[in-house]
C-alpha positions as CSV (number, residue, x, y, z in Angstrom):
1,X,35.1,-219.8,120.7
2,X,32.1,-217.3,120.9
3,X,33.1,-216.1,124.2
4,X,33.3,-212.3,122.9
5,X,37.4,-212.2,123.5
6,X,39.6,-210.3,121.2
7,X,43.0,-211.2,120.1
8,X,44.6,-207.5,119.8
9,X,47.8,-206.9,117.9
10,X,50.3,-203.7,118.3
11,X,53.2,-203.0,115.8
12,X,56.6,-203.0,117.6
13,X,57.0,-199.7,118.7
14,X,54.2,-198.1,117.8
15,X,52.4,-196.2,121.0
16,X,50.2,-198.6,122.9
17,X,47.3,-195.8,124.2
18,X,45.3,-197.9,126.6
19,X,47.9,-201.0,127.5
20,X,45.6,-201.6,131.0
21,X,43.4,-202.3,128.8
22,X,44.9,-204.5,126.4
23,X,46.7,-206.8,129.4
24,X,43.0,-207.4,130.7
25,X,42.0,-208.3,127.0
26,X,44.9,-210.6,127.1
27,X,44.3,-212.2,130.3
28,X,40.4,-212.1,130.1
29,X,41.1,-214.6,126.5
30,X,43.4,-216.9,128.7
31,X,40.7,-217.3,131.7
32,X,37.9,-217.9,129.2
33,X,40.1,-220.2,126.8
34,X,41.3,-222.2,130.2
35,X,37.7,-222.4,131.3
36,X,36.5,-223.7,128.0
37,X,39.5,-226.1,127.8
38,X,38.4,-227.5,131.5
39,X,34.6,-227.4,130.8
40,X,35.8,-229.6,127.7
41,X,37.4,-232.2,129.7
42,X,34.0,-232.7,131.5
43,X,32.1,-232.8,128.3
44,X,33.6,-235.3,126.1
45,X,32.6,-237.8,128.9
46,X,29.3,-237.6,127.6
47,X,29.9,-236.4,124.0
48,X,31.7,-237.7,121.5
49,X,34.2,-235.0,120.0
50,X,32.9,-234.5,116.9
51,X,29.6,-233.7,117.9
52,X,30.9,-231.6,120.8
53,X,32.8,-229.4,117.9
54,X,29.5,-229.3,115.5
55,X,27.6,-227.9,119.0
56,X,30.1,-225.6,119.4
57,X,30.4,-224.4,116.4
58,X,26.8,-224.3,115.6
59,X,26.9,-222.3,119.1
60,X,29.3,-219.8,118.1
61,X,27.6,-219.2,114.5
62,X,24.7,-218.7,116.3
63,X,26.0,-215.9,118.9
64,X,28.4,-214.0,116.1
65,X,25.2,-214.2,113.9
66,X,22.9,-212.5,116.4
67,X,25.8,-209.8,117.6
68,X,26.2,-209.0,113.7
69,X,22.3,-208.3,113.6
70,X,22.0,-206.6,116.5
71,X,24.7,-204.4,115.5
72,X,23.5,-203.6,112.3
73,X,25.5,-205.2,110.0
74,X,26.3,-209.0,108.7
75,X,28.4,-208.9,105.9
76,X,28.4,-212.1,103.9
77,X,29.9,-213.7,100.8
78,X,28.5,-212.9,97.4
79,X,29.8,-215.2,95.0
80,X,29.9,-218.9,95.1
81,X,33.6,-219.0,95.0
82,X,33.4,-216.7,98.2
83,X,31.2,-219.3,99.9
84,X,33.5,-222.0,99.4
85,X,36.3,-220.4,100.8
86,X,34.1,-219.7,103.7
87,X,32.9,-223.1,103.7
88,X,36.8,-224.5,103.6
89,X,38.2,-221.9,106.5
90,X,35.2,-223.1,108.9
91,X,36.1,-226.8,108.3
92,X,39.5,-227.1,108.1
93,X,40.7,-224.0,110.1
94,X,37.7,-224.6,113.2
95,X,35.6,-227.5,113.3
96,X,38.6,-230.0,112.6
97,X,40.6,-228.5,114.6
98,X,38.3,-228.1,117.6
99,X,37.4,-231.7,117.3
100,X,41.3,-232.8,117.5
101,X,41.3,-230.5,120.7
102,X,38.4,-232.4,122.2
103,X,39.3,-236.2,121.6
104,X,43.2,-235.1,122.4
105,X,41.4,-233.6,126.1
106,X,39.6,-237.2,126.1
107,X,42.6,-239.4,125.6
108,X,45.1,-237.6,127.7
109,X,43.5,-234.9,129.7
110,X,43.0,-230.6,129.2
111,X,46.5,-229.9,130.8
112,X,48.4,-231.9,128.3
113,X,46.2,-231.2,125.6
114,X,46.3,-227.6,126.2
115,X,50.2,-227.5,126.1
116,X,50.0,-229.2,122.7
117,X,47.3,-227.0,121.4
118,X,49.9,-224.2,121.7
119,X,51.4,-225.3,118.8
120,X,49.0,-224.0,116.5
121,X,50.3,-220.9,115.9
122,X,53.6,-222.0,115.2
123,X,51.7,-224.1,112.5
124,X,50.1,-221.4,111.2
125,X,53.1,-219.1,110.4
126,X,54.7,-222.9,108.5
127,X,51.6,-223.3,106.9
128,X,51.7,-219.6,105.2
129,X,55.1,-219.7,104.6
130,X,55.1,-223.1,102.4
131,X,51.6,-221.9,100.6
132,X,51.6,-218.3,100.8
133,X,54.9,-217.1,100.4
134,X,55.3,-215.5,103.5
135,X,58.3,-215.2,105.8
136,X,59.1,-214.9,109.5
137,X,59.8,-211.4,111.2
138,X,62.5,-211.7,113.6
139,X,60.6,-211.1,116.2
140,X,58.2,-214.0,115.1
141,X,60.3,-216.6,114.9
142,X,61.4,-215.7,118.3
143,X,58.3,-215.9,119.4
144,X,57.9,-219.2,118.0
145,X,61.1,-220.6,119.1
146,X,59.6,-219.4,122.7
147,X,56.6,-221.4,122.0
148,X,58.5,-224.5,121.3
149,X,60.9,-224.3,124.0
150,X,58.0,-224.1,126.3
151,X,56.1,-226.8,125.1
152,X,59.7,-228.9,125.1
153,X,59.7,-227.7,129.1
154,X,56.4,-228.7,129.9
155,X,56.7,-231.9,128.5
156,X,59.9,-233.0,130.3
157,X,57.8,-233.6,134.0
158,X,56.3,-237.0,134.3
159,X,53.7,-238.0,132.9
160,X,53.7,-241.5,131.9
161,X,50.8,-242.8,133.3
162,X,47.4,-241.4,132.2
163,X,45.5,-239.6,135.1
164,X,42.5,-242.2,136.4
165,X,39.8,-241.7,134.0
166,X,41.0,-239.8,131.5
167,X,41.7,-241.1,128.1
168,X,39.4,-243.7,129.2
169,X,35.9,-242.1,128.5
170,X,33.2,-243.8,126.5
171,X,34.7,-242.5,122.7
172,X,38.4,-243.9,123.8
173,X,39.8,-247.1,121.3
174,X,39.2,-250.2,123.6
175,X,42.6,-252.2,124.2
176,X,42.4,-255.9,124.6
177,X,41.8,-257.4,128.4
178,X,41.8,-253.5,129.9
179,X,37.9,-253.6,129.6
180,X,35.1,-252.0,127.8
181,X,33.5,-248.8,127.6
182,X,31.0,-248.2,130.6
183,X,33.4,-250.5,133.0
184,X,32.6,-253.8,131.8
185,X,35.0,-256.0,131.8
186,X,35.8,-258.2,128.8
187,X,36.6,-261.5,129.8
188,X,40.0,-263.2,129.1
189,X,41.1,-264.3,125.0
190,X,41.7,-268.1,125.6
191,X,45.0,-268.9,124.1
């Protein structure tokens, strides 16, 4: 994102020394992700998803970049096998993802497409277990059975009409007689 947040992890039951301060790093990274969601909603009007990801992405490289100069230290990979992985975890694990998050805010708006999007970390822990071996804690899979349930909530209120204008922006597939892109209207398919 490049917004400076920090995700911040604590063990279960280890002593949490500042927790005032870890609630406002927790609620500072949900106002900034919401106001990036909402600013993304008014974006992809004007820019197609994919290049709205590369712009972002190019953004964020840029501001991590000059914070790891100005700090005094930018590690980087030294073999070409390092460089590749790097190369794979920025496309596949940012930029792709980023880009479904922008064309899923064009096609049905940032509400709805923010309720999906929580279902990336519930992803993630499948992901590593089929790949990586790894195995759910109890208190992750509770946590994920949390994030399901709540995503299985918020989709139960009605929602079966698309909001005016969205999911109809300029990158949106056409459908036949509805009209075209820019509010022309296609005329009528004789028969």
């Amino acid at each position: 994102m490049g917004s400076g947040t920090q995700t911040v992890f604590v063990r279960p039951g280890a002593p949490v020394e500042r927790p005032a301060l870890l609630l406002s790093l927790g609620l500072a990274a949900a106002a900034v992700y919401a106001g990036y969601v909402l600013a993304g909603e008014r974006v992809v009007d004007k820019v197609h998803p994919v290049l709205l990801a590369a712009l972002v992405a190019t953004g964020a490289t840029a501001a991590f970049t000059v914070a790891g100069l100005v700090h005094g230290g930018l590690p980087h990979p030294r073999t070409a096998g390092a460089w590749e992985s790097v190369a794979i975890i920025a496309a596949v694990a940012t930029v792709i993802p980023m880009a479904g998050l922008f064309a899923g805010i064009e096609r049905v708006g940032a509400p709805t497409a923010s309720i999906v999007s929580t279902f990336e970390p519930v992803v993630t822990v499948v992901l590593a277990g089929l790949f990586l071996g790894e195995s759910l804690s109890l208190v992750e899979a509770i946590g994920a059975a949390c994030v399901i349930a709540a995503v299985r909530l918020l989709a139960r209120r009605p929602n079966d009409e698309l909001r005016p204008g969205v999911g109809q922006g300029p990158h949106a597939p056409e459908e036949p007689g509805v009209g075209a892109p820019g509010g022309a209207a296609k005329p009528p398919e004789a028969s």
